[in-house]
BAFIGU-86758 format. One line per 5 residues: number of its first residue (from 1); for each residue x, y, z of N, C-alpha, C. Coordinates in Angstrom, 2 decimals, padded with zeros to 5 digits. Example, Ala and Ser with C-alpha at 12.3 -4.5 7.8 and 13.67 -1.06 7.14 Angstrom:
<sites>
1	013.19,-005.69,007.80,012.30,-004.50,007.80,013.20,-003.30,007.80 ~ 012.85,-002.25,007.08,013.67,-001.06,007.14,012.90,000.03,007.87
</sites>
This chain:
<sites>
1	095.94,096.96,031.67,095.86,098.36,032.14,095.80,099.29,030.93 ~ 094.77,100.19,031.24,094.71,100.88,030.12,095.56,102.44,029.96 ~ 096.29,102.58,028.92,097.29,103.51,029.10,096.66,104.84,028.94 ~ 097.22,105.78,029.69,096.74,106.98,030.46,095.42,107.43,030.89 ~ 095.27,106.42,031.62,093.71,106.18,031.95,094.19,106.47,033.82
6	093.40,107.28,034.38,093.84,106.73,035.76,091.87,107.04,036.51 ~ 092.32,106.06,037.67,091.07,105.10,038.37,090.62,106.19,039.29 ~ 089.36,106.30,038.86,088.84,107.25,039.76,088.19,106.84,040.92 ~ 087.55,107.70,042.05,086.92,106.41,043.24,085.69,106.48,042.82 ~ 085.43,104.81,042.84,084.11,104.55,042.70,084.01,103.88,041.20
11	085.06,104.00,040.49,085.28,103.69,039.21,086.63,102.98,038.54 ~ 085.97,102.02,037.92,087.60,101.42,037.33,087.93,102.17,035.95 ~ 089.26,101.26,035.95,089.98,101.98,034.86,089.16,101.57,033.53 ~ 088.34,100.94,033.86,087.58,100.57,031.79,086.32,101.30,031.89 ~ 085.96,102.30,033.47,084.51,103.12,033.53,083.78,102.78,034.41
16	083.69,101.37,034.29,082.43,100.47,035.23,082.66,100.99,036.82 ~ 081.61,101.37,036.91,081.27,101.26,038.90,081.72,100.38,039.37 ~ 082.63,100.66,040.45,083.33,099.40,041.80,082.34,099.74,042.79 ~ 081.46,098.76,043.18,080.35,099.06,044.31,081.83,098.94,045.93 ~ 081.37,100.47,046.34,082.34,100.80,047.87,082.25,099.87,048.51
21	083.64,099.79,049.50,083.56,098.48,050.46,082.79,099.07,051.57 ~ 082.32,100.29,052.13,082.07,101.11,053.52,080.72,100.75,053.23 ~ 079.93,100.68,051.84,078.41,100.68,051.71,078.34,098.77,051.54 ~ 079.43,097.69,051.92,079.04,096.60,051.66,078.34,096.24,053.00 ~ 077.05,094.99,052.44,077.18,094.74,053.80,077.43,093.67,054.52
26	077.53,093.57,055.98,078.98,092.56,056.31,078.75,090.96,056.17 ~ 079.90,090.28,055.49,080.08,089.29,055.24,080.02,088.21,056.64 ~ 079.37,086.93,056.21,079.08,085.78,056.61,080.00,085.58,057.73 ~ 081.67,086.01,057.68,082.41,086.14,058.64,082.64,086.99,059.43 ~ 082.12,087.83,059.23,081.95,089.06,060.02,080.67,089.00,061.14
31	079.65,088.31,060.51,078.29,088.02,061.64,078.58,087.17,062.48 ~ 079.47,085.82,062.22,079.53,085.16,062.78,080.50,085.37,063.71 ~ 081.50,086.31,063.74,082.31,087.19,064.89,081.23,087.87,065.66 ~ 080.58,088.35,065.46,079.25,089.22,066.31,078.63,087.98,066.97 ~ 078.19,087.23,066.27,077.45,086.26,066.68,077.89,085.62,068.17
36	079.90,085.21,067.69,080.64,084.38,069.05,080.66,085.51,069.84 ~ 080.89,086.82,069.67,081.09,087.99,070.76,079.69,087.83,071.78 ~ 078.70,087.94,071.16,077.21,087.84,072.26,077.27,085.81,072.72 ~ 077.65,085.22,071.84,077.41,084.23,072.80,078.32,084.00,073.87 ~ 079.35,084.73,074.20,080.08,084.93,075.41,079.55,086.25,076.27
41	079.33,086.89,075.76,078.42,088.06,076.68,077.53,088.24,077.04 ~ 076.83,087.46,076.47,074.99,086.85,076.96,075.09,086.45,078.27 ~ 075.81,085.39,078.55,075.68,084.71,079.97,076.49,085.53,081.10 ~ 077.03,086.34,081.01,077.66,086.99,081.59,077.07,088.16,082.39 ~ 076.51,088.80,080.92,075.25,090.07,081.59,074.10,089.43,082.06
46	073.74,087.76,082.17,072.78,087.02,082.55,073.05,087.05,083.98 ~ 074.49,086.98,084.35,074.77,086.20,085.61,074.65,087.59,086.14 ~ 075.30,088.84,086.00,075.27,089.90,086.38,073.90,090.12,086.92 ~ 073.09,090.35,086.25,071.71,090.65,086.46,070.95,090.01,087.76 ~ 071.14,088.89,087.23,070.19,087.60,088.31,071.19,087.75,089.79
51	072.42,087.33,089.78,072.89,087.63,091.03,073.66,088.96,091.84 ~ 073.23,090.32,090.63,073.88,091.52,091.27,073.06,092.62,091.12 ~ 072.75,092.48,090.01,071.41,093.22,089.76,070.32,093.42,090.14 ~ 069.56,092.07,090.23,068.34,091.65,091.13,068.40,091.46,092.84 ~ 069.65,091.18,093.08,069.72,091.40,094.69,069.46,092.66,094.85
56	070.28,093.52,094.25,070.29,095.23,094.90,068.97,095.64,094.78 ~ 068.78,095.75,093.53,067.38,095.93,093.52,066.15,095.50,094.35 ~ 066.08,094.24,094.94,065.22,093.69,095.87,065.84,094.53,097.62 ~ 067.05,094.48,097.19,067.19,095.33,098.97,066.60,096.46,098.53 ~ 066.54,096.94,097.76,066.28,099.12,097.62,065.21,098.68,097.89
61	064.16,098.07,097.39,062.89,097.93,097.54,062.09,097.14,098.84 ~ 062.99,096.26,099.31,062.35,096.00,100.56,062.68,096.83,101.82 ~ 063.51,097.72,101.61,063.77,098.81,102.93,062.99,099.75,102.58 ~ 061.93,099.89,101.57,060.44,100.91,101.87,059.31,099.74,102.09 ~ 060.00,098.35,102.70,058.35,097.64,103.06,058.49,096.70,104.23
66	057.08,096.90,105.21,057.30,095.84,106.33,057.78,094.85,105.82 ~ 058.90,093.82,105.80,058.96,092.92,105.36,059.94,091.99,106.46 ~ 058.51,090.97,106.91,059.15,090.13,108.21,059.06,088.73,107.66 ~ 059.02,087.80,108.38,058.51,086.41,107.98,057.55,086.03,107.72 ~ 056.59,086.95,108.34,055.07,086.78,107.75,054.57,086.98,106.11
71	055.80,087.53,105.56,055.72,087.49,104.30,055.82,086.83,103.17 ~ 056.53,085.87,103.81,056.96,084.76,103.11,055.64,083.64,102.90 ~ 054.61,083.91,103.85,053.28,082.96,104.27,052.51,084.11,103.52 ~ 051.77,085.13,103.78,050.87,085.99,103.18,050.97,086.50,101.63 ~ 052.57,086.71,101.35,052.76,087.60,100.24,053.08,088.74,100.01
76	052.39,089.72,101.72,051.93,090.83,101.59,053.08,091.10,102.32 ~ 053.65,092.96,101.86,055.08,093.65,102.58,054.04,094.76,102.73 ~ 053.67,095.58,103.44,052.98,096.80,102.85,054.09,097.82,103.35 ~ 053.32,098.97,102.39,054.68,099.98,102.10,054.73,100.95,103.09 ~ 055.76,101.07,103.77,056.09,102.18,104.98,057.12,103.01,104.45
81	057.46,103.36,103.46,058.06,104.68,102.79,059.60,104.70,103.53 ~ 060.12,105.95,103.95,061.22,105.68,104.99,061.48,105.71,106.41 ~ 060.14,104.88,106.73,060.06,104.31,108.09,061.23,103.55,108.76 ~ 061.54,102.61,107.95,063.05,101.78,108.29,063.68,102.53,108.51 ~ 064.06,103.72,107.39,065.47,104.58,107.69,065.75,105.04,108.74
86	064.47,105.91,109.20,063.73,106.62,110.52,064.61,105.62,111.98 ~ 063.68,104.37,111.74,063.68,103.25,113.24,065.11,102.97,113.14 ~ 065.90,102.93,111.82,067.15,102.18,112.33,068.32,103.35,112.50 ~ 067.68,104.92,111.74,068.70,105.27,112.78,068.90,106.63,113.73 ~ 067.60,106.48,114.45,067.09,106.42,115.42,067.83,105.57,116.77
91	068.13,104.30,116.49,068.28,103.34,117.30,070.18,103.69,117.74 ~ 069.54,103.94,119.23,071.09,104.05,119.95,072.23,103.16,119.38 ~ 071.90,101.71,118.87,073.14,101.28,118.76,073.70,101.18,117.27 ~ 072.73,102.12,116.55,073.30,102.43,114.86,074.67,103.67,115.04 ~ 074.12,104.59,115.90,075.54,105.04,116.54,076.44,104.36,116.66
96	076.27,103.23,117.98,077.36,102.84,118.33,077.94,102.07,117.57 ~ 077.30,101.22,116.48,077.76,100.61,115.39,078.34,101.42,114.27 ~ 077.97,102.85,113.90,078.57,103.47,113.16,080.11,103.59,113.55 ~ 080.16,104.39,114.55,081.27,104.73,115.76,082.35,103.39,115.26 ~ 081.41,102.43,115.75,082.47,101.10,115.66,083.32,100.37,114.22
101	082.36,100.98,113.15,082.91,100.59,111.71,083.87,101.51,111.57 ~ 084.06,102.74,111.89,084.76,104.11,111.34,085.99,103.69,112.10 ~ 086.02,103.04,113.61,087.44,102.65,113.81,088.01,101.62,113.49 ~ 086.68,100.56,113.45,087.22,099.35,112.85,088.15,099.44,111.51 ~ 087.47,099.98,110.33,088.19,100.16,109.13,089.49,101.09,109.31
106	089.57,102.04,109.98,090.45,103.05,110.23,092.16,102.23,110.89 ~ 091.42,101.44,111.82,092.88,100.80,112.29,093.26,099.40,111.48 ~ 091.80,099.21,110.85,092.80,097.45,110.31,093.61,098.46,108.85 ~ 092.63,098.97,108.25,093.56,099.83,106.92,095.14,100.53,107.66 ~ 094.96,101.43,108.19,096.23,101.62,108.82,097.22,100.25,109.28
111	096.56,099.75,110.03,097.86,098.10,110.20,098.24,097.34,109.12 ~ 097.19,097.22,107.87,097.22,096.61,107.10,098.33,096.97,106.18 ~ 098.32,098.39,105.68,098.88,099.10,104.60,100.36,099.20,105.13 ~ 100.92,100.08,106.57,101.67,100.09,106.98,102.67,098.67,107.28 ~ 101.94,097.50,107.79,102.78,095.85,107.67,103.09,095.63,107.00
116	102.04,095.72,105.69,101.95,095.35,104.09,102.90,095.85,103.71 ~ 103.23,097.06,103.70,104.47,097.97,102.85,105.86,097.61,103.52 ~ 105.98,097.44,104.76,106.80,097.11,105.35,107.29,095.74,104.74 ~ 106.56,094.62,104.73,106.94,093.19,104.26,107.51,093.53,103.00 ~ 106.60,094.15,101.93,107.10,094.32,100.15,108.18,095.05,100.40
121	108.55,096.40,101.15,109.81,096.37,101.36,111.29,095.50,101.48 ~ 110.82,094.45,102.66,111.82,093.48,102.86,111.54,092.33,101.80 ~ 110.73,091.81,101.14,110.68,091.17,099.84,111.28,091.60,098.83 ~ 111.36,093.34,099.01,111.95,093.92,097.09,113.72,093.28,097.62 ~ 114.21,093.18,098.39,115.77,092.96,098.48,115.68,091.41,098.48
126	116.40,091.01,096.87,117.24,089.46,096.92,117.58,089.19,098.00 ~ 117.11,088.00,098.25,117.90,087.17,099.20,117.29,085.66,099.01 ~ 117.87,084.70,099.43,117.70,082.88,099.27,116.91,082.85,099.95 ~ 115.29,082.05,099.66,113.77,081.60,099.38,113.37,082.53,100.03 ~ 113.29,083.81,099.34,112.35,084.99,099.42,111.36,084.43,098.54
131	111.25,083.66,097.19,109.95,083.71,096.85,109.29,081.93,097.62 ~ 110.25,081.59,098.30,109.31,080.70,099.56,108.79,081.33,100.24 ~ 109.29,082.22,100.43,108.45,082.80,101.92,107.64,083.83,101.42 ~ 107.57,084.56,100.23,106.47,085.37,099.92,105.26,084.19,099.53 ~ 105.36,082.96,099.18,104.38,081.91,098.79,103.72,081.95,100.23
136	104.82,081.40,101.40,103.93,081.18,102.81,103.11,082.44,103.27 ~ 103.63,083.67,102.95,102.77,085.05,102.96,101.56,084.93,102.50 ~ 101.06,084.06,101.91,099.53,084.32,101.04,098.71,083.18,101.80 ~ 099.07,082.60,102.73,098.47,081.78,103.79,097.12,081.93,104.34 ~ 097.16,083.51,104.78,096.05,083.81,105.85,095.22,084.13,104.48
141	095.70,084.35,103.41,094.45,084.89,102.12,093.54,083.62,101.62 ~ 094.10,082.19,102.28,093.82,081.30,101.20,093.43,080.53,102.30 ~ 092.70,080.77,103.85,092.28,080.30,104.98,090.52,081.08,105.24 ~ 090.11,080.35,104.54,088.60,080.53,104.56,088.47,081.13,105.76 ~ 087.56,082.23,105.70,088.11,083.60,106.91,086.76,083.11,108.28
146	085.89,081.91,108.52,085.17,081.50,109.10,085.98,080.80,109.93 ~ 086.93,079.95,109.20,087.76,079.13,110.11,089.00,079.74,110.26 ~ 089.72,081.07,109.98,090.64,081.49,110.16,090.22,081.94,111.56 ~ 088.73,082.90,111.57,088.27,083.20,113.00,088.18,082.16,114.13 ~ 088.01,081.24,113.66,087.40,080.06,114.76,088.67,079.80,115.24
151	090.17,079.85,114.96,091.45,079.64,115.00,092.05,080.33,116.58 ~ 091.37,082.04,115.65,091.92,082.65,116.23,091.19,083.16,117.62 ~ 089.53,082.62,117.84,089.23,082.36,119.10,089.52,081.54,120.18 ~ 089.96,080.78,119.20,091.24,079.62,120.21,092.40,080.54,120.91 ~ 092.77,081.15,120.29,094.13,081.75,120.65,093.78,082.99,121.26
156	092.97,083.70,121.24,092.33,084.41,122.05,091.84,084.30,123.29 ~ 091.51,083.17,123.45,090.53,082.34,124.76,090.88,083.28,126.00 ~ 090.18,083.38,126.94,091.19,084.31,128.13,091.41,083.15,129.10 ~ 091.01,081.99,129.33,091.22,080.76,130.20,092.32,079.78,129.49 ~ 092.54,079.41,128.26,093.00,078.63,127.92,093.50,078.49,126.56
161	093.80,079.93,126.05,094.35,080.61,124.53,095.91,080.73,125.15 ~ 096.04,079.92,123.68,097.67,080.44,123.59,098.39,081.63,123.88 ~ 098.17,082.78,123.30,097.93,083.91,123.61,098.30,084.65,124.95 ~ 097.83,084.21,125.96,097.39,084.37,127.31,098.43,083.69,127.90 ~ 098.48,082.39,127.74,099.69,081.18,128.28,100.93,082.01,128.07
166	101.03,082.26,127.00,102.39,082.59,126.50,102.41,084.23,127.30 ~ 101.59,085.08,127.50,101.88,086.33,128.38,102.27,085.90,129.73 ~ 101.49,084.33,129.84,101.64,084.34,131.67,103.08,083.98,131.82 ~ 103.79,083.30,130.81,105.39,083.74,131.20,106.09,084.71,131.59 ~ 105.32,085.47,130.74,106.06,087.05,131.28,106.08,087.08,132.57
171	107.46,087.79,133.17,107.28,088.31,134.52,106.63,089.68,134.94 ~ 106.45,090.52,133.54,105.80,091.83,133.60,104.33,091.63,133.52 ~ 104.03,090.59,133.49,102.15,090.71,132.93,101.85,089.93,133.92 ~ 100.71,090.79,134.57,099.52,090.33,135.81,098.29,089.91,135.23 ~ 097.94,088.99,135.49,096.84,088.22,135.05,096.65,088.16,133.63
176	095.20,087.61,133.11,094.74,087.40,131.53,093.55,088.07,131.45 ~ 094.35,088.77,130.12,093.04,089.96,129.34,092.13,089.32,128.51 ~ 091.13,089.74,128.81,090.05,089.52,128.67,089.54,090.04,126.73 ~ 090.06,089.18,125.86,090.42,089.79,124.80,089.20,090.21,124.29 ~ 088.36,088.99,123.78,086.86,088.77,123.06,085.50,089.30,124.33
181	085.81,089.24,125.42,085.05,089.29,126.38,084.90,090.41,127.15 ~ 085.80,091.64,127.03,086.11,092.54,127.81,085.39,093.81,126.85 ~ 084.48,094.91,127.06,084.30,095.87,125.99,085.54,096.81,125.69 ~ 086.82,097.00,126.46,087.79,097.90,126.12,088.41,097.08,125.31 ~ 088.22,095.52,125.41,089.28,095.14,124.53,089.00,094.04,123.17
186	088.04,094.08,123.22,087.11,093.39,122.25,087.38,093.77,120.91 ~ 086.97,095.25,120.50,087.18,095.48,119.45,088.98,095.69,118.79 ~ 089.51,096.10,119.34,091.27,095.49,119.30,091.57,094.31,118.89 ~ 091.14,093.49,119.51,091.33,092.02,119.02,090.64,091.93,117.70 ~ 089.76,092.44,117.69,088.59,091.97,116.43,090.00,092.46,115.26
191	090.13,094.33,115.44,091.23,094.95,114.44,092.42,093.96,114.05 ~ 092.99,093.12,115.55,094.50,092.79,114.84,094.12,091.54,114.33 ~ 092.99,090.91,114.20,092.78,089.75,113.25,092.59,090.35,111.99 ~ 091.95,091.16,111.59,091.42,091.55,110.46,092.87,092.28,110.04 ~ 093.93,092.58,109.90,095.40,092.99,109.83,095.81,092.15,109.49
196	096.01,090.79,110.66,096.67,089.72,109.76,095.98,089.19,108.67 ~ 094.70,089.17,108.33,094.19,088.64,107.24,094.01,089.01,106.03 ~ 094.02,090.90,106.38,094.88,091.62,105.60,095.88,091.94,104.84 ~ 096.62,091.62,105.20,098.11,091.94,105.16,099.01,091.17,103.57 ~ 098.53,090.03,103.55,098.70,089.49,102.29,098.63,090.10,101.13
201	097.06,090.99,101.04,096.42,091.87,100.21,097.90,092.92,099.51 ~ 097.66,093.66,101.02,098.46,094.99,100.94,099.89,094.72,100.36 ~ 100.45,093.38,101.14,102.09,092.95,101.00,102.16,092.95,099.38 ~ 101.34,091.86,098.58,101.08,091.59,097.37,101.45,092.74,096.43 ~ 100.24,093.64,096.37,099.41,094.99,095.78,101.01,095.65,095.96
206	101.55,096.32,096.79,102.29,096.57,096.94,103.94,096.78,096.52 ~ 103.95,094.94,096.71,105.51,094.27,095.99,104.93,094.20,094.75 ~ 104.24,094.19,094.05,104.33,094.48,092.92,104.34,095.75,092.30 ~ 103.64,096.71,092.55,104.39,097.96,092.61,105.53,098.43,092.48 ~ 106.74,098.06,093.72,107.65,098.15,093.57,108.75,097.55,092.76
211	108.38,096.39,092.09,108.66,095.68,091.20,108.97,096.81,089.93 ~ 108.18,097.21,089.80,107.94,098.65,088.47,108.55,099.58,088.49 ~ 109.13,100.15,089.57,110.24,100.83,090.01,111.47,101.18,089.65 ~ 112.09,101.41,088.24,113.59,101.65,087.60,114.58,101.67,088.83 ~ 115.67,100.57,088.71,116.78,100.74,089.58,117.88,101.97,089.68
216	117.64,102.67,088.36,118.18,103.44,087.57,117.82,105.05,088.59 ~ 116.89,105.10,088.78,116.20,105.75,089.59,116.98,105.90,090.93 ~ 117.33,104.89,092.17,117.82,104.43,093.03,119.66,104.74,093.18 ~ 120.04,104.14,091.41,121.42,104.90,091.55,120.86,106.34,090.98 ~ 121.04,106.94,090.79,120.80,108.13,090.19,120.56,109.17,091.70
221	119.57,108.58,092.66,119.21,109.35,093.86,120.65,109.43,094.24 ~ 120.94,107.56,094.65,122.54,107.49,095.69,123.61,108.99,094.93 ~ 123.52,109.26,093.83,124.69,110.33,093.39,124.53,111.43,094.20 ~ 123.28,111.98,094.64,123.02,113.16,095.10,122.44,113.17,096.08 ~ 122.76,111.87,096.96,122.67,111.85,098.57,121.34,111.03,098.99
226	120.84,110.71,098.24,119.52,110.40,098.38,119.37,108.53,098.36 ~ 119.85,108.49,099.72,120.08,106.59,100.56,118.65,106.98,101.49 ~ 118.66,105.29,101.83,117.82,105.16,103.09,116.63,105.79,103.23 ~ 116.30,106.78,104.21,115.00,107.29,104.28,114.73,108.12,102.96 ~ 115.51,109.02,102.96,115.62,110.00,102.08,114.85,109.44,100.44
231	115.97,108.13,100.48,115.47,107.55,099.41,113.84,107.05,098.72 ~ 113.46,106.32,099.92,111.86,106.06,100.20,111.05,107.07,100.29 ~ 111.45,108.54,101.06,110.42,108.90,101.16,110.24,110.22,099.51 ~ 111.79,110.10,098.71,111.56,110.89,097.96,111.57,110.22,096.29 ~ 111.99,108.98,096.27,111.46,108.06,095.38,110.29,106.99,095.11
236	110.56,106.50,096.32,109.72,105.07,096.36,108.56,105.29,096.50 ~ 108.11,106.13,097.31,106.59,106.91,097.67,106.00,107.75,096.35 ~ 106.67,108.43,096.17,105.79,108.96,095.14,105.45,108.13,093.57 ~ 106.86,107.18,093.58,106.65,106.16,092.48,105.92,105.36,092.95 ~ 104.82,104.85,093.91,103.91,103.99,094.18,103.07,104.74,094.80
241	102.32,106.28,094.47,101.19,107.07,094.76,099.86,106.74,094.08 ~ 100.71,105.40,092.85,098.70,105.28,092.08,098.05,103.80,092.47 ~ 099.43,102.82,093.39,099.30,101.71,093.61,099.09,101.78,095.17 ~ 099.45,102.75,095.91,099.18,103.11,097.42,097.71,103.76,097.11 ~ 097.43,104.27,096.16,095.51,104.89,096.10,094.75,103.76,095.87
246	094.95,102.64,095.60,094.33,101.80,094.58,094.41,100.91,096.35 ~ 095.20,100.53,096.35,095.15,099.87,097.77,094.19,100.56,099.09 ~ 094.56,101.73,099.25,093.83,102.25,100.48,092.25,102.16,100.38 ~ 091.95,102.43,098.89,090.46,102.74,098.66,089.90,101.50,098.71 ~ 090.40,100.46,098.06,090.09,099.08,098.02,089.90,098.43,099.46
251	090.80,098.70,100.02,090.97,098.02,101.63,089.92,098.49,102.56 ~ 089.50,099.90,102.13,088.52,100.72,103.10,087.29,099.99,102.17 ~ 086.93,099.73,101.32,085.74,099.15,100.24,085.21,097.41,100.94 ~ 086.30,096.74,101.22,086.53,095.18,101.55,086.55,095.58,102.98 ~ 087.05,096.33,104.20,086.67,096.44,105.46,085.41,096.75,105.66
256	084.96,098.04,104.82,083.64,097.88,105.40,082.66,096.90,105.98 ~ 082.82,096.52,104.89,081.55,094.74,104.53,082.13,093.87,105.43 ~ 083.01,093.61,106.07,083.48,092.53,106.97,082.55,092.06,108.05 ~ 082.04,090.96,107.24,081.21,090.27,108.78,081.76,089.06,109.30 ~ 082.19,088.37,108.47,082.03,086.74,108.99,083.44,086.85,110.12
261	084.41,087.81,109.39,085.41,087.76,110.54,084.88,087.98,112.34 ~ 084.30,089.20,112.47,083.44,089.37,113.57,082.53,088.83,114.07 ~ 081.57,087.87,113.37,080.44,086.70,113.86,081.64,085.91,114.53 ~ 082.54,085.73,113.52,083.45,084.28,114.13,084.08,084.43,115.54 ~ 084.52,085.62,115.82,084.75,086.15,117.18,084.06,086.73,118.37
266	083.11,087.56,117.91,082.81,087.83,118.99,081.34,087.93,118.98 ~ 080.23,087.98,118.06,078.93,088.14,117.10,078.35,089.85,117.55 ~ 079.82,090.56,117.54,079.38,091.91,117.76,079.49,092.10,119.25 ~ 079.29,091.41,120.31,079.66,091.43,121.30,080.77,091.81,121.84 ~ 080.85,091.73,123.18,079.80,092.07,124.37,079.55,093.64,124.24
271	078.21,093.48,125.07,077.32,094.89,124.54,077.89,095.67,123.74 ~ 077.27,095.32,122.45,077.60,095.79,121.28,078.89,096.49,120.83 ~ 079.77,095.96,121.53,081.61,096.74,121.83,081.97,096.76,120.21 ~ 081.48,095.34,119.42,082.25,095.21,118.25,081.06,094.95,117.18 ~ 079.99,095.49,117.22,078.91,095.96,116.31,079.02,096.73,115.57
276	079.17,096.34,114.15,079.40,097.32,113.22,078.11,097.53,112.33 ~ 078.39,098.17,111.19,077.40,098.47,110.11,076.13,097.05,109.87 ~ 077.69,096.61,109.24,077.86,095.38,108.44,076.88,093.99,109.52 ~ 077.47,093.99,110.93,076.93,092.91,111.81,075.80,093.19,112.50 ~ 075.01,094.58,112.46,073.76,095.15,112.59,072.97,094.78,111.51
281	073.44,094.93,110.73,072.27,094.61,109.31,071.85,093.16,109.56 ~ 073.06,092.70,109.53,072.97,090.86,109.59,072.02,090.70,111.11 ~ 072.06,090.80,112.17,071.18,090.58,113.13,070.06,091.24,112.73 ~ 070.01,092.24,112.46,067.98,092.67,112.12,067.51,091.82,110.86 ~ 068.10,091.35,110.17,067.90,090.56,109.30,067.45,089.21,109.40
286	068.38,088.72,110.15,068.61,087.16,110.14,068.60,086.99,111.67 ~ 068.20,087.36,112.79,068.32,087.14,113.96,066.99,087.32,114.41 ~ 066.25,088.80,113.90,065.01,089.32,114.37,064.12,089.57,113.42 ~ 064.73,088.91,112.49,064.08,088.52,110.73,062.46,089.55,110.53 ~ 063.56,090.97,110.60,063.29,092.37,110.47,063.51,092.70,109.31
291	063.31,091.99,108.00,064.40,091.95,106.15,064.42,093.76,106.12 ~ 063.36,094.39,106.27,062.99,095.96,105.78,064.41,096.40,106.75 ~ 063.81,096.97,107.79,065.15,097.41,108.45,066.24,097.19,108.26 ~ 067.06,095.53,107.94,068.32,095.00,107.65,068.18,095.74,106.14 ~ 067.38,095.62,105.31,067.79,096.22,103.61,067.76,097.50,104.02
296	067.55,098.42,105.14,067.64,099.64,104.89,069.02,099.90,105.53 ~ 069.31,099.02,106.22,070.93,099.23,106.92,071.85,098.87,105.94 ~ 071.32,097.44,105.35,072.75,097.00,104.04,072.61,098.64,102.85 ~ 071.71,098.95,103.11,071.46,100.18,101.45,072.58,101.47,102.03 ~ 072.31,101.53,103.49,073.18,102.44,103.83,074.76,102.42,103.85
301	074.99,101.35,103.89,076.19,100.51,104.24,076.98,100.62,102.48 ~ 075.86,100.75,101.39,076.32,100.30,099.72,076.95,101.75,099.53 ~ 075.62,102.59,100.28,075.92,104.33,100.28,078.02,104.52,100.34 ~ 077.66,103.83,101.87,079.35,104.53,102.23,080.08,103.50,101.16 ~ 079.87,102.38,101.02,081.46,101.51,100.51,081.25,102.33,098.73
306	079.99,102.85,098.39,079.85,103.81,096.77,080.63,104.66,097.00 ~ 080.74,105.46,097.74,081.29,107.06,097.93,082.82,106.33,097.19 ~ 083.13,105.55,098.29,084.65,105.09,098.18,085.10,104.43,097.33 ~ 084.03,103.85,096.43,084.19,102.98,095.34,084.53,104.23,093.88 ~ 083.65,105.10,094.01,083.89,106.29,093.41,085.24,107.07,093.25
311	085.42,107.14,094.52,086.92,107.52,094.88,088.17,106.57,093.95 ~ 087.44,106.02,094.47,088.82,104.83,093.89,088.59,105.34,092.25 ~ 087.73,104.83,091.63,087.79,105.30,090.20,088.63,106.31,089.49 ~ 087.95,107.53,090.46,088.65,108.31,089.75,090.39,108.41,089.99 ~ 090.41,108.47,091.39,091.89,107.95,091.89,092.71,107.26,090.97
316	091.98,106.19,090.37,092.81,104.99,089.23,092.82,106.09,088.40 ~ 091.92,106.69,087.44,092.19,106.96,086.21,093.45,108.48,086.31 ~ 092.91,108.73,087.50,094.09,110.03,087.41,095.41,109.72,087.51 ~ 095.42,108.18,088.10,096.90,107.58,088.52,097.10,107.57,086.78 ~ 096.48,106.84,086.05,096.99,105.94,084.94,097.67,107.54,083.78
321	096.33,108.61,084.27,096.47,109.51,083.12,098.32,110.11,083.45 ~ 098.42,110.14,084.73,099.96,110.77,085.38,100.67,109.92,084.65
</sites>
């Protein structure tokens, strides 16, 4: 070191230029970090594309074109602009299918959220094989929802469902309701399946939430009166306002789209009692192999579950920023 010499930038202490580290350029280990980063992100934005990307895109575009089965033989879609939009909703039973999604989602989210919170409630309090029985809770989530339906048309049956048997004990109940088969009561049944299959979701989403919850909080209320209701509705609720947004929006996002539950029960039936968005698209599609019309119903269908998907977003980030 040279005495009373001091190092200027860009320069050592004997004069000579130190070439900057900001103007180097990047080392052999440094590319090859870039390098492993894209070879994990390559296939990823590959898979994205080919199976999320390219579907949507092929629906936007086949709901501006005849596109029947004859297309598949000719080649040819020719272009009818928003003719589909027009015919499908136009058609009396896009109403009644609208009508029918807005309650459908409306009562399974309401049963769902309300059971759900209720169970994580009785889960947040210790007690011996609570986490057995929150394990058996995730049952109906992990029952492939084709054969969860097929289950529960058994038990539905109006001749020979459990269901029914077990009312005809009652001494208060006259005859068997007509669950899947009846139009007042069709779509009800459809709701309290889609609740229980639900419910796991919400219970989950939920108890964990409350998990996050300072106990500290809880004594602190008890000092100044604040037990029981009081407690829930002036702690517990507002400390789970970004995990109750995140749930509702999600649940209304995943109800929409619900088909296979409803094929499995009732296929929208009887006269169209339990026809929704979602099980309209699928019959003009795949029933009357109408593809234009069905892509102009699924496009409408992306419309509403976007709005809400939106919602949710911002919902999250305002939760996280609080």
């Amino acid at each position: 070191m040279v005495d009373g010499a001091t190092a200027l930038p860009g320069r050592s202490v004997l004069g000579g230029r130190v070439p900057s580290r900001a103007g180097r350029p990047p080392g052999r280990h440094a590319l090859r970090r870039r390098a492993v980063h894209l070879a994990f992100l390559v296939p990823a934005l590959l898979y994205l594309l080919l199976f999320f990307g390219y579907p949507v895109v092929k629906n936007v575009v086949m709901a501006f074109q005849e596109y029947t089965t004859a297309t598949f033989y000719t080649g040819e879609a020719p272009w009818v602009g928003w003719a589909n939009y027009a015919a499908v909703i136009d058609d009396p039973v896009f109403s009644r299918a609208l009508m029918n999604t807005g309650l459908f989602t409306v009562g399974s989210i309401a049963g769902q959220f309300t059971l759900g919170l209720a169970i994580a409630l009785f889960f947040h309090k210790r007690f011996p094989l609570s986490g057995v029985l929150r394990s058996l809770l995730l049952l109906p989530w992990l029952i492939p929802m084709i054969a969860a339906s097929a289950v529960w048309r058994w038990i539905l049956d109006t001749d020979n469902g459990v269901l029914n048997r077990a009312l005809g004990l009652l001494p208060f109940v006259d005859g068997r309701p007509a669950w899947l088969t009846s139009t007042s009561l069709a779509l009800l049944a459809v709701v309290i399946v889609n609740i229980w299959l639900g419910i796991p979701f919400n219970a989950t989403i939920l108890y964990g939430g409350l998990q996050e919850i300072p106990d500290e909080l809880y004594e602190a209320g008890a000092l100044d009166g604040a037990t029981g209701a009081r407690a829930f509705w002036s702690i517990t609720m507002p400390m789970l306002r970004g995990v109750v947004t995140v749930v509702l929006v999600l649940g209304v996002v995943y109800t929409l789209k619900v088909l296979d539950v409803i094929l499995g029960l009732t296929n929208g039936g009887p006269a169209n009692a339990t026809q929704t968005v979602a099980t309209l698209s699928y019959h003009l599609s795949f029933r009357e192999f109408d593809f234009g019309m069905g892509a102009a119903l699924g496009n409408i269908l992306i419309l509403i579950s976007l709005v809400f998907a939106v919602a949710y977003l911002r919902l999250n980030r305002r939760a996280v920023d609080e």
